[in-house]
C-alpha positions as CSV (number, residue, x, y, z in Angstrom):
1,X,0.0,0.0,0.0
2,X,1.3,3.3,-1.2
3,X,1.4,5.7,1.8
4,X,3.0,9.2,0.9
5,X,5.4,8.7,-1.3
6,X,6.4,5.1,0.4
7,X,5.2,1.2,-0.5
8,X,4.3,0.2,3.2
9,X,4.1,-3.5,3.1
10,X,1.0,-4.7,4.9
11,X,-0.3,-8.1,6.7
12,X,-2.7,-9.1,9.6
13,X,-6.6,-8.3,9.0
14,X,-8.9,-5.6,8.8
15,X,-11.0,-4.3,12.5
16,X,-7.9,-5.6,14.5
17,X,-7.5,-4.8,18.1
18,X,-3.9,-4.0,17.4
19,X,-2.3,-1.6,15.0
20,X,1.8,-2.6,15.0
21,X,3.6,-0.4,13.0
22,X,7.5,-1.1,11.9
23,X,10.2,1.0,10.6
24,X,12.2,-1.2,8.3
25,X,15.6,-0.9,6.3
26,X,16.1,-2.6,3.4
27,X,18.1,-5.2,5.2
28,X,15.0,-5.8,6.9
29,X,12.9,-6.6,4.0
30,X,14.2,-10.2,3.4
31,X,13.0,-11.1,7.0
32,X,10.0,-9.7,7.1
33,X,8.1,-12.9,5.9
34,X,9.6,-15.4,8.8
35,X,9.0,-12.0,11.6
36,X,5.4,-12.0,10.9
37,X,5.0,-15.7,11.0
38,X,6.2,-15.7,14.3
39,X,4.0,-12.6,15.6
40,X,1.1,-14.6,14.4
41,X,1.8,-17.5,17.1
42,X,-0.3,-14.7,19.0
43,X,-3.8,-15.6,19.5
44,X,-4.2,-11.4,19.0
45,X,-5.8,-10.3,15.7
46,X,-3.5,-7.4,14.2
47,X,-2.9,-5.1,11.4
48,X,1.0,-5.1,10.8
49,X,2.7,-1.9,8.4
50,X,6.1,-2.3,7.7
51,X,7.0,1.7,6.9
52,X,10.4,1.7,5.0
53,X,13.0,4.4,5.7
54,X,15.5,5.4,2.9
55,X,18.3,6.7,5.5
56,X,18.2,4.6,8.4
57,X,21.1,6.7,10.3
58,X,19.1,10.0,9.8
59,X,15.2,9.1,9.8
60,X,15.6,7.1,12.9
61,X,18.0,9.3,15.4
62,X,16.0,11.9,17.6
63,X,18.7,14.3,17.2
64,X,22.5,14.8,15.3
65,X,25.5,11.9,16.4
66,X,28.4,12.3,15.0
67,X,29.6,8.4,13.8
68,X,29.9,5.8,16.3
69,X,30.8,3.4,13.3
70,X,32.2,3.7,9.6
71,X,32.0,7.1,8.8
72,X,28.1,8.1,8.6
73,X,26.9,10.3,11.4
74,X,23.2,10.5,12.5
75,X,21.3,13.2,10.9
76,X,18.5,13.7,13.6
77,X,15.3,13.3,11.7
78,X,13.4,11.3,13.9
79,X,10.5,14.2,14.3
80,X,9.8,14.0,10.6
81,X,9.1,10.3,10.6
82,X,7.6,10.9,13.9
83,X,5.1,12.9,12.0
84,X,4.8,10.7,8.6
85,X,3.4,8.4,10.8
86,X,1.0,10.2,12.7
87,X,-0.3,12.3,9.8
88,X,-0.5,10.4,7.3
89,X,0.2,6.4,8.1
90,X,-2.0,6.0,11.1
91,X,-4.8,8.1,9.5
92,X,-4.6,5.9,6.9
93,X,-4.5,2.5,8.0
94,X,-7.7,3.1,10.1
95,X,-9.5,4.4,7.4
96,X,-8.4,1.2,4.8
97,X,-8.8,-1.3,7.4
98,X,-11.9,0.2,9.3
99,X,-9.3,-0.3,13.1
100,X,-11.9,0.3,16.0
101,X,-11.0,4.0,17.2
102,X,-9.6,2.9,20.1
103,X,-7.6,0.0,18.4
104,X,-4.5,-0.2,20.8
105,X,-1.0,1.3,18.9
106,X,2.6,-0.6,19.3
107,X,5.5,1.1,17.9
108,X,8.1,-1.2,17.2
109,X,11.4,-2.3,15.8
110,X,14.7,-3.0,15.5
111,X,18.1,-1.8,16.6
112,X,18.3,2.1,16.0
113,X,14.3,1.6,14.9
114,X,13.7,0.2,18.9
115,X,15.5,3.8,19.7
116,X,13.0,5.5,17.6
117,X,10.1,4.0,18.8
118,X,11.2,4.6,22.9
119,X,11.7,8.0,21.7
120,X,8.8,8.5,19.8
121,X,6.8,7.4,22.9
122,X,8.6,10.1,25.2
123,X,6.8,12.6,22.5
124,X,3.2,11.6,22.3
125,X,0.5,9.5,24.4
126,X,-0.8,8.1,21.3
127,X,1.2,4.7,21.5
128,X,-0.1,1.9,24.0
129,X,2.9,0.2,24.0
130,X,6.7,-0.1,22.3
131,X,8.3,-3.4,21.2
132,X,11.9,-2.4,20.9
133,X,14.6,-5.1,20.4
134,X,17.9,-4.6,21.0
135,X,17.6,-0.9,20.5
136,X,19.6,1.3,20.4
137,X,19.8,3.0,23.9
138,X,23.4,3.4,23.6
139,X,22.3,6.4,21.7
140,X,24.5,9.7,22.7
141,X,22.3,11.8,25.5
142,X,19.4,9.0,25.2
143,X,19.5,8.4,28.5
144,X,19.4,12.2,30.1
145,X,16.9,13.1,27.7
146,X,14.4,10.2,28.6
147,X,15.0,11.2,32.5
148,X,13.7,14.6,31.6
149,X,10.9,13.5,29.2
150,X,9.7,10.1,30.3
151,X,8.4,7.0,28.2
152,X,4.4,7.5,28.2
153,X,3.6,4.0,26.9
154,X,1.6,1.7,29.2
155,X,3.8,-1.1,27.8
156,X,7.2,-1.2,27.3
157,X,9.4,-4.3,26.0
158,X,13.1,-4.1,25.7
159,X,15.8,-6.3,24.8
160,X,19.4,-7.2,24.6
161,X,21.7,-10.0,23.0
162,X,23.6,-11.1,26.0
163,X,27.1,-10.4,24.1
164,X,25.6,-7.1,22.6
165,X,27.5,-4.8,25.7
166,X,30.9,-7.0,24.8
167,X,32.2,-4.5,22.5
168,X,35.6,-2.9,21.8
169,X,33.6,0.3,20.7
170,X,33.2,2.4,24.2
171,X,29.8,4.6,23.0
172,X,27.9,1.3,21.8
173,X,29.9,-0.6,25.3
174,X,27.4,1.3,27.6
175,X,24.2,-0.7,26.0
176,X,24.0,-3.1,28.7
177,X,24.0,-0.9,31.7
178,X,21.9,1.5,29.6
179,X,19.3,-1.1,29.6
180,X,19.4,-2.3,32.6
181,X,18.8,1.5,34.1
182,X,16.1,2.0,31.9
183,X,14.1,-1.0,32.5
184,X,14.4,0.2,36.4
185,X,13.5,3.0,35.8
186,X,9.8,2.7,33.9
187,X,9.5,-0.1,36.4
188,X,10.0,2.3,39.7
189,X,7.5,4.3,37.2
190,X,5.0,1.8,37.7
191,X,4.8,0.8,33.7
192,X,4.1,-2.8,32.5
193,X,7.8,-3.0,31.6
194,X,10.1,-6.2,30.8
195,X,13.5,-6.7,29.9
196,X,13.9,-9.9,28.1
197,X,18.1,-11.3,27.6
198,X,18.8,-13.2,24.3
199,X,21.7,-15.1,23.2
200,X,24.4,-13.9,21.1
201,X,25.5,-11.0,19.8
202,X,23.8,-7.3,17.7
203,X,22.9,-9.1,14.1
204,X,21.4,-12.7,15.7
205,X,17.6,-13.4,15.2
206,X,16.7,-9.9,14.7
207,X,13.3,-11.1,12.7
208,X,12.6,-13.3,15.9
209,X,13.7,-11.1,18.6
210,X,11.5,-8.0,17.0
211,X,8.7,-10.4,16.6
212,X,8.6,-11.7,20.7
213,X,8.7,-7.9,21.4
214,X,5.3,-7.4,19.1
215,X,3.9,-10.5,20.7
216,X,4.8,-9.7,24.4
217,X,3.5,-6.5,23.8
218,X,0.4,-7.6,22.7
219,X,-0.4,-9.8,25.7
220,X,-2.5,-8.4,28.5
221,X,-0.9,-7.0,31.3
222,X,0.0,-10.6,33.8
């Protein structure tokens, strides 16, 4: 489905209880099939968008990095996808797919697309919950900024490949205890939080990891 100027890629049903919406790269694209598969497992009907971004670095940071890798920096567009999806995505997808008004929203994704959806959720209400998988919370000033603006989702999974904090690089080193203090944090809050360890390293299961974040997020609160 053309949304904008971007081919969103679309699965799940019509009148879902759940809207999950995905920023994807196009090393993501490959994966999408065997990711959705395994949200399904969920007894949970849902309407799933995969929204492509053309520069990962820049569409996806909340504000300018210089490189922490290789030689691209992070451009700090996050507020302009923020907005592509509350403008025009969401709007749309409810009216296609008739989605109950009060269908319940997850943000989620990926690595630097995890980041994006935590911070999206410091800037609106509008999200009941954020699936973020090994995000990026590594992310230079993440952490001061979310003290200052908090998380506002009811729901909040995060998680970590247990080797991800084993790293030579110092920035991307602090991911672990990053984590760890954010996780305590929304918990003290009193959010429906989890933080959920898997094995290996950054680039292992990342369609199955992102997929257990949809699906935890979708389960009513234990």
């Amino acid at each position: 489905m053309q949304i904008g100027s971007r081919p969103c890629r679309i699965y799940g049903e019509a009148h879902a209880e759940y809207l999950l919406l995905q920023m994807t790269g196009e090393h993501e694209q490959q994966s999408m099939e065997s990711e959705i598969t395994a949200i399904a497992q969920s007894a949970h009907h849902f309407l799933f968008a995969a929204i492509p971004v053309e520069s990962w670095n820049d569409a996806l940071s909340p504000w300018e990095a210089p490189a922490v890798w290789g030689k691209q920096g992070f451009g700090g567009n996050a507020a302009d996808t923020l907005r592509f999806l509350t403008e025009q995505v969401i709007p749309s997808l409810k009216q296609q797919f008739n989605l109950p008004e009060n269908v319940k929203i997850i943000l989620g994704g990926y690595s630097l697309a995890g980041l994006f959806a935590l911070w999206a959720s410091t800037q609106t209400d509008l999200f009941y919950g954020v699936a973020a998988a090994s995000s990026s919370v590594w992310f230079p000033g993440w952490m001061e900024f979310e003290q200052q603006h908090p998380i506002q989702a009811q729901r909040v999974y995060l998680s970590l490949g247990d080797k991800e904090e084993r790293t030579k690089n110092t920035v991307m080193a602090a991911v672990g205890d990053n984590i760890r203090t954010l996780h305590s944090r929304l918990t003290a809050r009193g959010a429906d939080c989890t933080l959920e360890w898997n094995s290996g390293g950054h680039f292992k299961d990342a369609d199955l990891r992102t997929a257990k974040a949809f699906r935890w997020a979708m389960e009513e609160s234990r």
